[in-house]
N, CA, C, O and CB atoms as a CASP TS submission, in Angstrom:
PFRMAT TS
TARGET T0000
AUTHOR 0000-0000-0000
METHOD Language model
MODEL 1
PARENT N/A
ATOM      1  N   UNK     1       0.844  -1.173   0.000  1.00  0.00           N
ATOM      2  CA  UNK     1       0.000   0.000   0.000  1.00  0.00           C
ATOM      3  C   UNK     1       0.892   1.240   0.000  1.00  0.00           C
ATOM      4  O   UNK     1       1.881   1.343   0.726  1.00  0.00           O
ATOM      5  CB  UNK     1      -0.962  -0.004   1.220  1.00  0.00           C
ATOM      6  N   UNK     2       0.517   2.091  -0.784  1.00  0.00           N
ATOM      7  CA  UNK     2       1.182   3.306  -1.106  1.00  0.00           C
ATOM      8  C   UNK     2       0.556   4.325  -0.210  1.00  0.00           C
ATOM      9  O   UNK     2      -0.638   4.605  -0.316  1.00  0.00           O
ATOM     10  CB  UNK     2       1.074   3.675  -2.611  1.00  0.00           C
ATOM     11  N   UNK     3       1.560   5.039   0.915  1.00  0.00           N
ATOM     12  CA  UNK     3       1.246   5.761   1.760  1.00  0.00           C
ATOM     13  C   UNK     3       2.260   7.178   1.857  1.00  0.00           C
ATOM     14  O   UNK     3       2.053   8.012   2.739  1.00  0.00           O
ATOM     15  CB  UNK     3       1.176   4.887   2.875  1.00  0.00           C
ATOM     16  N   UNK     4       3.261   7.327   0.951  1.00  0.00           N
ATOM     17  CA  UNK     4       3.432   8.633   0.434  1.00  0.00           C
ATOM     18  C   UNK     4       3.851   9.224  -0.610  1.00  0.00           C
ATOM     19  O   UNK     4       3.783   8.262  -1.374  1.00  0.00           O
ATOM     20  CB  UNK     4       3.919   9.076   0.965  1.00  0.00           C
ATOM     21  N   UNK     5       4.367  10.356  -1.463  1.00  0.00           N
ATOM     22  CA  UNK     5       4.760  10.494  -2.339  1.00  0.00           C
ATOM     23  C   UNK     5       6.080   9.880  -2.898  1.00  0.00           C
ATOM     24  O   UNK     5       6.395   9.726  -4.078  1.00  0.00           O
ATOM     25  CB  UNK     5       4.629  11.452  -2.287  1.00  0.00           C
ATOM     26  N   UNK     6       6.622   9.635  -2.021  1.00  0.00           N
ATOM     27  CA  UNK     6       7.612   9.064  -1.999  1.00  0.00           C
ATOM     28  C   UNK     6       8.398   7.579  -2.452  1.00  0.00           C
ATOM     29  O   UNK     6       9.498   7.280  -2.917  1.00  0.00           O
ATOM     30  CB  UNK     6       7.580   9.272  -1.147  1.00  0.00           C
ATOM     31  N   UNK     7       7.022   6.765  -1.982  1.00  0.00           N
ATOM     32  CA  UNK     7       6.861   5.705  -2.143  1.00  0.00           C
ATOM     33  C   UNK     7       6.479   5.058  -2.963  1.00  0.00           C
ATOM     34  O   UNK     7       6.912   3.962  -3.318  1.00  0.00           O
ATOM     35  CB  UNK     7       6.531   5.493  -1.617  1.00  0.00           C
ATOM     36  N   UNK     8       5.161   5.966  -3.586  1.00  0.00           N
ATOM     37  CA  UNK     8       4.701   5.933  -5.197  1.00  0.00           C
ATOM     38  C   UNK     8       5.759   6.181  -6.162  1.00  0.00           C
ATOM     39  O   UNK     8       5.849   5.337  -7.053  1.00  0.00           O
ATOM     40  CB  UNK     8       3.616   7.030  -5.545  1.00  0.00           C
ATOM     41  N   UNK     9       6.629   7.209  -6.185  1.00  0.00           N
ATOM     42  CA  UNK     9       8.134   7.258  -6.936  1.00  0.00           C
ATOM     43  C   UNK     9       8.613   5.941  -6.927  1.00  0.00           C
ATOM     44  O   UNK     9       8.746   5.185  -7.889  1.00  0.00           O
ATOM     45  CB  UNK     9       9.306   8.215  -6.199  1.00  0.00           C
ATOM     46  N   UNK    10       8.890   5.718  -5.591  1.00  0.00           N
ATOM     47  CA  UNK    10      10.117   4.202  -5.756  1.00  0.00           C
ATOM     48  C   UNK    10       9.341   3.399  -6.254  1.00  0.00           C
ATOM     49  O   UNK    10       9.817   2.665  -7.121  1.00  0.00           O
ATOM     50  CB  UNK    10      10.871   3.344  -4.321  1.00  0.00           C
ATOM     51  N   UNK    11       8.010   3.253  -5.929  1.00  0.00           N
ATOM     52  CA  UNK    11       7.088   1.800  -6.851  1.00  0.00           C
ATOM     53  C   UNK    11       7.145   1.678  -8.173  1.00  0.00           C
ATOM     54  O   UNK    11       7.400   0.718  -8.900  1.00  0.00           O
ATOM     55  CB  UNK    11       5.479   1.781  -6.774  1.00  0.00           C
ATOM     56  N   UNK    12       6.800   3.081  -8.435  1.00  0.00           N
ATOM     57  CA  UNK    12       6.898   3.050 -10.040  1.00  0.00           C
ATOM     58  C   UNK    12       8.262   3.321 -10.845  1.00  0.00           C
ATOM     59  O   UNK    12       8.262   3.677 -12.023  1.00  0.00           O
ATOM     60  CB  UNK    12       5.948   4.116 -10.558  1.00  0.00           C
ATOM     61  N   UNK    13       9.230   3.150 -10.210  1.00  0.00           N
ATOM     62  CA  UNK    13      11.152   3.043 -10.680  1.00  0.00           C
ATOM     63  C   UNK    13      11.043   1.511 -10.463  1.00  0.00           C
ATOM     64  O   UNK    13      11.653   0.824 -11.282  1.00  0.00           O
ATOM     65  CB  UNK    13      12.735   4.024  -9.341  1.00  0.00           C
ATOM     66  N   UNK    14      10.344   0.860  -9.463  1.00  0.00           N
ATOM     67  CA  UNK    14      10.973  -0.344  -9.368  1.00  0.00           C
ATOM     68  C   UNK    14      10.160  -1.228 -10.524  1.00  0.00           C
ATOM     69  O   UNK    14      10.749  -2.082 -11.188  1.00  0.00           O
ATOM     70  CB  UNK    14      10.909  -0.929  -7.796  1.00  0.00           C
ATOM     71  N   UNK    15       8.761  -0.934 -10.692  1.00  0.00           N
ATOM     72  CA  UNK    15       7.356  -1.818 -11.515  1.00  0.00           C
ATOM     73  C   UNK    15       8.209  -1.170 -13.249  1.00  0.00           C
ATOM     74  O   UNK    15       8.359  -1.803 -14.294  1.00  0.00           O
ATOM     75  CB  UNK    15       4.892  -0.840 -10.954  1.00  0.00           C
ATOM     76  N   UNK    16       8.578   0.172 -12.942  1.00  0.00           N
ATOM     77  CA  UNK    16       9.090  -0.022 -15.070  1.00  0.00           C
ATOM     78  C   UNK    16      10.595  -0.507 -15.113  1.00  0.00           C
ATOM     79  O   UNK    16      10.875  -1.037 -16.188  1.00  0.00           O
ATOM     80  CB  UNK    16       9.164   1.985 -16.281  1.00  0.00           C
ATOM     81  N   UNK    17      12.127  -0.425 -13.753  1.00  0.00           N
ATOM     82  CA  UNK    17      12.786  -1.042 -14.419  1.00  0.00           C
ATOM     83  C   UNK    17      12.815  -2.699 -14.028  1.00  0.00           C
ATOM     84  O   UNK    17      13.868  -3.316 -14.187  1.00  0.00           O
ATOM     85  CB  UNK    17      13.927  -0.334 -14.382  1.00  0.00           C
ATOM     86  N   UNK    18      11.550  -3.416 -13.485  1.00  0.00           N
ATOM     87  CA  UNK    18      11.650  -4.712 -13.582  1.00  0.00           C
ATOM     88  C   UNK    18      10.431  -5.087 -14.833  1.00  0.00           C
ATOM     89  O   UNK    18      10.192  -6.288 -14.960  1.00  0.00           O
ATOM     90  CB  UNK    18      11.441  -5.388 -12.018  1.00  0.00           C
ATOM     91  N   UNK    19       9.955  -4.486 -15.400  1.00  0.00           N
ATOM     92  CA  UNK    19       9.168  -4.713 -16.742  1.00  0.00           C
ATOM     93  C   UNK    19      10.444  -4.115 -17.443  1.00  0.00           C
ATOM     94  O   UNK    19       9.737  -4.569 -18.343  1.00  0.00           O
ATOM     95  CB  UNK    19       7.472  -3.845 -17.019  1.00  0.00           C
ATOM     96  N   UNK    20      11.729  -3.502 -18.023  1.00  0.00           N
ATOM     97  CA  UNK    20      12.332  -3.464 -18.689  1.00  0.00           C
ATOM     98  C   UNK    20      13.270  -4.723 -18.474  1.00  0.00           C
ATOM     99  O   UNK    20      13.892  -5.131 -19.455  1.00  0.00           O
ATOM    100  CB  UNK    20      12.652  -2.322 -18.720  1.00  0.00           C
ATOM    101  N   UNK    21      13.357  -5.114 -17.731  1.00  0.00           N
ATOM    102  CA  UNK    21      14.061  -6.288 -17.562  1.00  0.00           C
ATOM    103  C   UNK    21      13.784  -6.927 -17.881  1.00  0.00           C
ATOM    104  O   UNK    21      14.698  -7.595 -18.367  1.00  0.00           O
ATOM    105  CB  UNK    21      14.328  -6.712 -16.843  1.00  0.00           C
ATOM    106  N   UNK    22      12.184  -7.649 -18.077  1.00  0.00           N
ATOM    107  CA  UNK    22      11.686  -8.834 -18.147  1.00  0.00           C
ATOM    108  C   UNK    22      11.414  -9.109 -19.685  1.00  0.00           C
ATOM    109  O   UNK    22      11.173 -10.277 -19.988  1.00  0.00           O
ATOM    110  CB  UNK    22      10.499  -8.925 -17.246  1.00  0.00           C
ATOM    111  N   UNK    23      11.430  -7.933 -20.915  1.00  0.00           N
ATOM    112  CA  UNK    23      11.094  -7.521 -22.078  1.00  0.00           C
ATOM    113  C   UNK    23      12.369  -7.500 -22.757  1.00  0.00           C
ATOM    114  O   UNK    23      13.071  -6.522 -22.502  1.00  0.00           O
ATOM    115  CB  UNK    23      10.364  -6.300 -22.061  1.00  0.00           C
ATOM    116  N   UNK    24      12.746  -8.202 -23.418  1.00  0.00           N
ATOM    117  CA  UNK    24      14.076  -8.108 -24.177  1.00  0.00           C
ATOM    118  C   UNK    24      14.250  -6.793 -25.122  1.00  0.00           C
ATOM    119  O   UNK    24      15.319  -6.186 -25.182  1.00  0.00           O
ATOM    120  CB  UNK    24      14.207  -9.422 -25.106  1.00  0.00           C
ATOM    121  N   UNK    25      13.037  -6.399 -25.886  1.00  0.00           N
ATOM    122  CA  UNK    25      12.815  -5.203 -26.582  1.00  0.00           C
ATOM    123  C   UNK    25      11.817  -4.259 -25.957  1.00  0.00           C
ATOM    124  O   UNK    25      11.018  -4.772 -25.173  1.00  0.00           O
ATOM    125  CB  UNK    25      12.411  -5.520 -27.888  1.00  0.00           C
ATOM    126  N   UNK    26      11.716  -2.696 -26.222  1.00  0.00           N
ATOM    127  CA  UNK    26      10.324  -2.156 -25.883  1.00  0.00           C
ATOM    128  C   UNK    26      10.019  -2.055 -27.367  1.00  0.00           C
ATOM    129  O   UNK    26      10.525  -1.711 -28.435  1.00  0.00           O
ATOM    130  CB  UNK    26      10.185  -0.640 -24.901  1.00  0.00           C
ATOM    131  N   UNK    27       8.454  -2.746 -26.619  1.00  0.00           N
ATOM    132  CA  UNK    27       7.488  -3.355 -27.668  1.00  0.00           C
ATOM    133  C   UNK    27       6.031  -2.120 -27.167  1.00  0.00           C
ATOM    134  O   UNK    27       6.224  -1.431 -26.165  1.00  0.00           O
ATOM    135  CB  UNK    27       7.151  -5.542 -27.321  1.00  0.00           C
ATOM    136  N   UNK    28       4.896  -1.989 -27.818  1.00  0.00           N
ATOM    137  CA  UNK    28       3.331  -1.739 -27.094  1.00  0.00           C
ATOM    138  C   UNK    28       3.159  -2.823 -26.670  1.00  0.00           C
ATOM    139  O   UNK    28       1.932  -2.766 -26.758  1.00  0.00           O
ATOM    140  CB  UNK    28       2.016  -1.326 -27.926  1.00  0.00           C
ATOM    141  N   UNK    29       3.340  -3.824 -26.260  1.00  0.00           N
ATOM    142  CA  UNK    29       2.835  -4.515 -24.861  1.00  0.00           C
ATOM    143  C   UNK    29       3.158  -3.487 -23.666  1.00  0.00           C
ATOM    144  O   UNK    29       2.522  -2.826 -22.845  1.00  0.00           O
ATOM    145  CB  UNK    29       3.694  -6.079 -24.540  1.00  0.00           C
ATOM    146  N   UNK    30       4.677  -3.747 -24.071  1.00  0.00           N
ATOM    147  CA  UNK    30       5.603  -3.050 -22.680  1.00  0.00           C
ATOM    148  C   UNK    30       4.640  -1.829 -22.545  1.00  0.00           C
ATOM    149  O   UNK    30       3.946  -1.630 -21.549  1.00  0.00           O
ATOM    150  CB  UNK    30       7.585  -2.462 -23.014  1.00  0.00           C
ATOM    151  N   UNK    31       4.666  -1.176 -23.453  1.00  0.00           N
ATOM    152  CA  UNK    31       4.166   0.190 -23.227  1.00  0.00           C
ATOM    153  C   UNK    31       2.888   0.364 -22.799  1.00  0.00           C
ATOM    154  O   UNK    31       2.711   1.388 -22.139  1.00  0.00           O
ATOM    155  CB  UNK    31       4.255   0.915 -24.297  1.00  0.00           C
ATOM    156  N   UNK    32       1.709  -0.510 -23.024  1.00  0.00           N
ATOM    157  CA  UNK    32       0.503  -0.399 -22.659  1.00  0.00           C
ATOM    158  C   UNK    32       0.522  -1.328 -20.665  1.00  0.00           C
ATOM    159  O   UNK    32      -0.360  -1.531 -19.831  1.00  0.00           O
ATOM    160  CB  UNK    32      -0.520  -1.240 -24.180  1.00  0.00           C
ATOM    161  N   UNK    33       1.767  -1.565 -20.713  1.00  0.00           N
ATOM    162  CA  UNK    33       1.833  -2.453 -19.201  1.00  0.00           C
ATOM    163  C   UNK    33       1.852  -1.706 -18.344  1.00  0.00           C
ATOM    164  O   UNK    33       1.118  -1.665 -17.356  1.00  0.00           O
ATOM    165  CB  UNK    33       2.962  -3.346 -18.845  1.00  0.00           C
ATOM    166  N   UNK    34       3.015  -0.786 -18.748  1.00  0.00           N
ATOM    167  CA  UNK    34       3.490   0.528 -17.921  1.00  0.00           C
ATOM    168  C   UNK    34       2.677   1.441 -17.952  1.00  0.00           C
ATOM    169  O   UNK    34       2.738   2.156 -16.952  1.00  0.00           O
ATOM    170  CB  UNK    34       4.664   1.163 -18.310  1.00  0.00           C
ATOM    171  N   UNK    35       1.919   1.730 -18.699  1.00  0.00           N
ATOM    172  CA  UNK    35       0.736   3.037 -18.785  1.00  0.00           C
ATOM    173  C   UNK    35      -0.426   2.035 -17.735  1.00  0.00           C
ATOM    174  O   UNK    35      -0.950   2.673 -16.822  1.00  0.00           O
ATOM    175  CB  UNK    35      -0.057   3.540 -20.976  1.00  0.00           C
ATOM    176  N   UNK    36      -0.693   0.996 -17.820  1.00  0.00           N
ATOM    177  CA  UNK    36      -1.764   0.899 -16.940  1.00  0.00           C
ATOM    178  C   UNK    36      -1.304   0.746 -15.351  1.00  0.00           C
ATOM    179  O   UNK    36      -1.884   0.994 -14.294  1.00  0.00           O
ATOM    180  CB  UNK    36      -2.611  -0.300 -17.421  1.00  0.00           C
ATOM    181  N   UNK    37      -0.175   0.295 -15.631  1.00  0.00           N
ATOM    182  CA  UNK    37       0.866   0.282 -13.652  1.00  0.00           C
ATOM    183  C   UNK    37       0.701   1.756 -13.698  1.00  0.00           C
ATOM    184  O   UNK    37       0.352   2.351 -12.678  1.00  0.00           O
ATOM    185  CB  UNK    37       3.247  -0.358 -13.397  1.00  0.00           C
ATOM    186  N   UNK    38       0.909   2.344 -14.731  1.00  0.00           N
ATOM    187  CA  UNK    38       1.313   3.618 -13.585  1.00  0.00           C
ATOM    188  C   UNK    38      -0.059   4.699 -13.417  1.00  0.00           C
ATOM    189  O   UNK    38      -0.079   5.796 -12.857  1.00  0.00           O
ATOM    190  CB  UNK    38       2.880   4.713 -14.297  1.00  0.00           C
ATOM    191  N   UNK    39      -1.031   4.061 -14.023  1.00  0.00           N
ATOM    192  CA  UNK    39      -2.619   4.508 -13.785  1.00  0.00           C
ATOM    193  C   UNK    39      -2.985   3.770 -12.333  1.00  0.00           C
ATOM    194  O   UNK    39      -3.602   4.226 -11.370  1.00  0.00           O
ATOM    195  CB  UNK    39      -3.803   3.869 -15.213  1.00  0.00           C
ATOM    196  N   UNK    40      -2.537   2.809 -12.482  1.00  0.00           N
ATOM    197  CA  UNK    40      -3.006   1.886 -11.173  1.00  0.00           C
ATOM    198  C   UNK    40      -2.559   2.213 -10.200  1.00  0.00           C
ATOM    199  O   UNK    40      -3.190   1.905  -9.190  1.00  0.00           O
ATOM    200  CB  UNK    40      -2.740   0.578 -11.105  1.00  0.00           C
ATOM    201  N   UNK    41      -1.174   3.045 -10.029  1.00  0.00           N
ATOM    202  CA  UNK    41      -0.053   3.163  -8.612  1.00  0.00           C
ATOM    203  C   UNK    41      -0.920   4.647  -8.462  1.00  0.00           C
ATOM    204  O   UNK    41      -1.421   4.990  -7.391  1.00  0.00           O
ATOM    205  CB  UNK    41       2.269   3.241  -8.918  1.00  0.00           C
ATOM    206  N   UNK    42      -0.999   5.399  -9.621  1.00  0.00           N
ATOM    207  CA  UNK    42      -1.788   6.802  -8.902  1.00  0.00           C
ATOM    208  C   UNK    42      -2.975   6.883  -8.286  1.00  0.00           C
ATOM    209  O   UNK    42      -3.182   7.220  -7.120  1.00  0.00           O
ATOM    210  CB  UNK    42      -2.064   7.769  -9.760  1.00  0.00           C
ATOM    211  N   UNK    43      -3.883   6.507  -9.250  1.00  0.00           N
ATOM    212  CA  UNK    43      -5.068   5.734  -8.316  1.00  0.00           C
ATOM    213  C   UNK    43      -4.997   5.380  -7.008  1.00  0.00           C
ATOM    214  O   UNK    43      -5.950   5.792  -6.346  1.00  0.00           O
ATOM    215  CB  UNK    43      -5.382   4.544  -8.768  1.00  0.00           C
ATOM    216  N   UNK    44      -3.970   4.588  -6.261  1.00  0.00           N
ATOM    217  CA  UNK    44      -3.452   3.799  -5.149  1.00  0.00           C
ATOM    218  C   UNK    44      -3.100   5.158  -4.252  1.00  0.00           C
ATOM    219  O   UNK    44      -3.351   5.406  -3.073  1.00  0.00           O
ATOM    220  CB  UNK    44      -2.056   2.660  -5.574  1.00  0.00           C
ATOM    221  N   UNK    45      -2.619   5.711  -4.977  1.00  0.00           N
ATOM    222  CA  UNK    45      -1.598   6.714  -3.794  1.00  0.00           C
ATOM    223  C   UNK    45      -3.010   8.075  -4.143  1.00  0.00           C
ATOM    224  O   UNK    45      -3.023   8.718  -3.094  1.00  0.00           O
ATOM    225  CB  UNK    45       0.888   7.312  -4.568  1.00  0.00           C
ATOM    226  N   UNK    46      -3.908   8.596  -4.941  1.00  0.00           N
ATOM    227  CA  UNK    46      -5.290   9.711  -4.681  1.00  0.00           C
ATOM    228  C   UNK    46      -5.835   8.943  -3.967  1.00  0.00           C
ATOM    229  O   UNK    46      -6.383   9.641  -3.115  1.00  0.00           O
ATOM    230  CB  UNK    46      -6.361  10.268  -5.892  1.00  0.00           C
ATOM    231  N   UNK    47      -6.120   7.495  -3.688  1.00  0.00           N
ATOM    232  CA  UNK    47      -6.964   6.960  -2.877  1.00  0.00           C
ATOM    233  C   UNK    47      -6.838   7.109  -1.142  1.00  0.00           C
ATOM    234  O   UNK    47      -7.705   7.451  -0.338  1.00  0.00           O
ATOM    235  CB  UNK    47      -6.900   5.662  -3.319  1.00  0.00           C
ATOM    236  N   UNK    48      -5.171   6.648  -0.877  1.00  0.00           N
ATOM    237  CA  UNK    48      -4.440   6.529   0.110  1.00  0.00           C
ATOM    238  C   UNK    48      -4.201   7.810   0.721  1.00  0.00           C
ATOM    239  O   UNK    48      -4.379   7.853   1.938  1.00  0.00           O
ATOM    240  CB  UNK    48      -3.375   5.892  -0.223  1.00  0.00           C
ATOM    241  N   UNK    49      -3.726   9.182  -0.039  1.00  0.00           N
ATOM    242  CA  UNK    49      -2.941  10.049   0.356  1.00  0.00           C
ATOM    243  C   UNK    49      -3.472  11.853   0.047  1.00  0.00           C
ATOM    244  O   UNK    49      -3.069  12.974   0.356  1.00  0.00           O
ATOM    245  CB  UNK    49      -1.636   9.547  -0.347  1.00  0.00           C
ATOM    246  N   UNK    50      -4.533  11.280  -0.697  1.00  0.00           N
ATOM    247  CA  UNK    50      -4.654  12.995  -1.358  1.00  0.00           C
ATOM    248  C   UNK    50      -6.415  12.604  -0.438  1.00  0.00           C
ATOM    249  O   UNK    50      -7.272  11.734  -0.594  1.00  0.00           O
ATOM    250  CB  UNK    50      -4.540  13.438  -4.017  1.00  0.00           C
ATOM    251  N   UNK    51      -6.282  13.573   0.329  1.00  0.00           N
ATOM    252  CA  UNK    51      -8.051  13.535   1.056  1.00  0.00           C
ATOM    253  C   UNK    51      -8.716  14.623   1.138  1.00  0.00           C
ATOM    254  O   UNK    51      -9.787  14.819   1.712  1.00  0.00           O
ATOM    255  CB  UNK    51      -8.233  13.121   2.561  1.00  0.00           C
ATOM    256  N   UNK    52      -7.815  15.614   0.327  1.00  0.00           N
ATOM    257  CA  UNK    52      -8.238  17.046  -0.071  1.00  0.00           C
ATOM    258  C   UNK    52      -9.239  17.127  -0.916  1.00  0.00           C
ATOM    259  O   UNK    52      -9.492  15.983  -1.293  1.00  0.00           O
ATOM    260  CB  UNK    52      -7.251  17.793  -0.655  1.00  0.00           C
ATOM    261  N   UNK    53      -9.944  17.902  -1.412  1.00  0.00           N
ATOM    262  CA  UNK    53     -11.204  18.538  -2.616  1.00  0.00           C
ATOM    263  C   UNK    53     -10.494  17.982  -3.674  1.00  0.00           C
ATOM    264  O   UNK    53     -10.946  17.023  -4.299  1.00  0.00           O
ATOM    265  CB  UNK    53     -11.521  20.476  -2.872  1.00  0.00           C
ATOM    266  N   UNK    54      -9.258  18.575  -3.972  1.00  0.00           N
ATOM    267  CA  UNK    54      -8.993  18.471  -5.427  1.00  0.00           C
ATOM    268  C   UNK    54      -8.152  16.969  -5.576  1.00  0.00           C
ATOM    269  O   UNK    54      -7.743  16.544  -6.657  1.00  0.00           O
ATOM    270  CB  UNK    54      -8.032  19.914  -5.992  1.00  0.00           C
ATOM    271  N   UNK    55      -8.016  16.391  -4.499  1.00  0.00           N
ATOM    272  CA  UNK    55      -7.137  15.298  -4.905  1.00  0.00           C
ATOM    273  C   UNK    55      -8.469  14.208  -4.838  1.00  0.00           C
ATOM    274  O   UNK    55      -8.229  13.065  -5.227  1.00  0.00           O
ATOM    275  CB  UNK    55      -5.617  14.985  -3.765  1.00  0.00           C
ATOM    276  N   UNK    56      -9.568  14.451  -4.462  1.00  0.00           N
ATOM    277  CA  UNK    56     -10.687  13.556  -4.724  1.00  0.00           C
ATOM    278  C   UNK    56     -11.131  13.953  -6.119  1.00  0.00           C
ATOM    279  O   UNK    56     -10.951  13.035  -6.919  1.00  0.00           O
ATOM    280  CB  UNK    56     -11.871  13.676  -3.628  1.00  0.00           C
ATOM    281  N   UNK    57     -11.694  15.124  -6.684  1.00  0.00           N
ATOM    282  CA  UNK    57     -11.785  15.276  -7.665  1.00  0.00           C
ATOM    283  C   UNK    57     -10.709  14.541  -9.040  1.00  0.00           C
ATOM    284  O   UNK    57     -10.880  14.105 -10.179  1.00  0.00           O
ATOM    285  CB  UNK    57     -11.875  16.447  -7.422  1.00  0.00           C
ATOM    286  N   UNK    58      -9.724  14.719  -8.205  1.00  0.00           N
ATOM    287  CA  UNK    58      -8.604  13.913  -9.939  1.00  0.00           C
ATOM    288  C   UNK    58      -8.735  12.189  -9.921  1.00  0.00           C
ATOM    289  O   UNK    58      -8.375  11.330 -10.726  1.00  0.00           O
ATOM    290  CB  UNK    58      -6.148  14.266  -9.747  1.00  0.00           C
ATOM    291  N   UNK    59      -9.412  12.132  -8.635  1.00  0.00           N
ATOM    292  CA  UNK    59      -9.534  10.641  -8.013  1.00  0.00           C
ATOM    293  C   UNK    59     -10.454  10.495  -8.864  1.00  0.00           C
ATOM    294  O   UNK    59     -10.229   9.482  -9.526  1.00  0.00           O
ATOM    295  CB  UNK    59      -9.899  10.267  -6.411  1.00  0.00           C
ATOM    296  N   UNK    60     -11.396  11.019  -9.179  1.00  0.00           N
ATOM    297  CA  UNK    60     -12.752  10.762  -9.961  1.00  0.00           C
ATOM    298  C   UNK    60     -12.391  10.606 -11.292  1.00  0.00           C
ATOM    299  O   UNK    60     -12.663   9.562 -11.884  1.00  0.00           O
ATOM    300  CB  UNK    60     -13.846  11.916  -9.863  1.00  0.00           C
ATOM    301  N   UNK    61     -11.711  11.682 -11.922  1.00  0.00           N
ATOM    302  CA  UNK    61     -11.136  11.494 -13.179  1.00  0.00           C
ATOM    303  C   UNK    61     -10.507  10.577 -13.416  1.00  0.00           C
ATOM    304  O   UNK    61     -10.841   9.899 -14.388  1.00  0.00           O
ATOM    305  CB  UNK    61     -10.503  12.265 -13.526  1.00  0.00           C
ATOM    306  N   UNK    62      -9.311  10.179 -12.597  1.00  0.00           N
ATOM    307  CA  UNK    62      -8.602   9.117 -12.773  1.00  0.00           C
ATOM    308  C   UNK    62      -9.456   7.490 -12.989  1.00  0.00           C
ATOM    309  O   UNK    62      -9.182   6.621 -13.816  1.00  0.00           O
ATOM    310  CB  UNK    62      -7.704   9.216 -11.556  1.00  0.00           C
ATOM    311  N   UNK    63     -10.519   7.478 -11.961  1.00  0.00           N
ATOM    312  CA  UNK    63     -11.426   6.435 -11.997  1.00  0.00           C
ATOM    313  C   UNK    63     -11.902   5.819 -13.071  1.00  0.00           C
ATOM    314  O   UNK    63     -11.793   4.621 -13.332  1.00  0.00           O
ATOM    315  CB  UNK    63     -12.323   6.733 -11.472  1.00  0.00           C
ATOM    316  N   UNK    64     -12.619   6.935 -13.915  1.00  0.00           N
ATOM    317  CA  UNK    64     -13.438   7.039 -15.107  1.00  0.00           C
ATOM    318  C   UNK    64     -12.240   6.363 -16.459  1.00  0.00           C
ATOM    319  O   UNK    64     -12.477   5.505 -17.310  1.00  0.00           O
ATOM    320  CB  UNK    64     -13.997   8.941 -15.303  1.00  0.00           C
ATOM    321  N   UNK    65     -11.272   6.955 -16.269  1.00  0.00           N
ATOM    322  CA  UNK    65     -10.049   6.895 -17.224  1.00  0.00           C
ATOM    323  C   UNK    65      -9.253   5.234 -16.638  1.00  0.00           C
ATOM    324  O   UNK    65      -8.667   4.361 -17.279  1.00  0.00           O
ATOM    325  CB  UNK    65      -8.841   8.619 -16.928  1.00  0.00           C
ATOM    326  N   UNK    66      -9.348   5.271 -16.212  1.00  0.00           N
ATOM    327  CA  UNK    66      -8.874   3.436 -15.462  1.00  0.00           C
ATOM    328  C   UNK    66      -9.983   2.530 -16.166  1.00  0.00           C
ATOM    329  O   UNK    66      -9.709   1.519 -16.813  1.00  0.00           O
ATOM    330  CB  UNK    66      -9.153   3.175 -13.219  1.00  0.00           C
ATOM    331  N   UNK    67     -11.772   3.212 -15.873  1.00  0.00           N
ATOM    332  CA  UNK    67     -12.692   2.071 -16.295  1.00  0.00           C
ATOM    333  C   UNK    67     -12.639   2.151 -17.778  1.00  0.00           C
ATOM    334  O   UNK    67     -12.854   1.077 -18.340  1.00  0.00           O
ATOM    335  CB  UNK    67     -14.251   2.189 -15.725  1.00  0.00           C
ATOM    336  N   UNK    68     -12.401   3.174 -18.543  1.00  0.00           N
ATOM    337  CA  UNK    68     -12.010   3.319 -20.201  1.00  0.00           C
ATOM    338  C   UNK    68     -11.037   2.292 -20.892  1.00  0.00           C
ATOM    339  O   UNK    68     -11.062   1.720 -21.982  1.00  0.00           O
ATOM    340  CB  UNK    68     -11.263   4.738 -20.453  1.00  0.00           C
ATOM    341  N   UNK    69     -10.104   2.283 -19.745  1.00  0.00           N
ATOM    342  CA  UNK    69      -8.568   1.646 -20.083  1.00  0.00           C
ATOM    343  C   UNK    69      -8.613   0.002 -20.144  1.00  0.00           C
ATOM    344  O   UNK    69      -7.682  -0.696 -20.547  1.00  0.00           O
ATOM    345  CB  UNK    69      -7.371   2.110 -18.754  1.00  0.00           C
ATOM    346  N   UNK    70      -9.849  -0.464 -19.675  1.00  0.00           N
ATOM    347  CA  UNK    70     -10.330  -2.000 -19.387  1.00  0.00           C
ATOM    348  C   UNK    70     -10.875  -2.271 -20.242  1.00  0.00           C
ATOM    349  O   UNK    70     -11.376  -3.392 -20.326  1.00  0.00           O
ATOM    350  CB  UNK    70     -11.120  -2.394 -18.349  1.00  0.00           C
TER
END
């Protein structure tokens, strides 16, 4: 669980360089993997960490744009 800004950084350094690792080439797989990790880790951390007006509001946006992405 992602509980600061901080942490969301290191998640998402560690989730794209162990998907560059695991991908011999960057391909759109890779690229559509990493665009949805890193929709998914923000999501995680507006859910967890932003409890302000506007960080619920991008929470909403973000939501809508996650259920598009499925």
């Amino acid at each position: 669980m992602i509980t600061d800004k901080k942490q969301y950084i290191d998640v998402l350094k560690y989730e794209e360089d162990n998907y560059y690792n695991s991908y011999s080439m960057f391909t759109r797989e890779l690229k559509n993997i990493l665009k949805y990790l890193k929709l998914l880790r923000k999501i995680e951390y507006y859910t967890n960490c932003r409890k302000d007006i506007a960080g619920k509001i991008y929470l909403k946006k973000l939501n809508i744009k996650f259920e598009n992405c499925q």
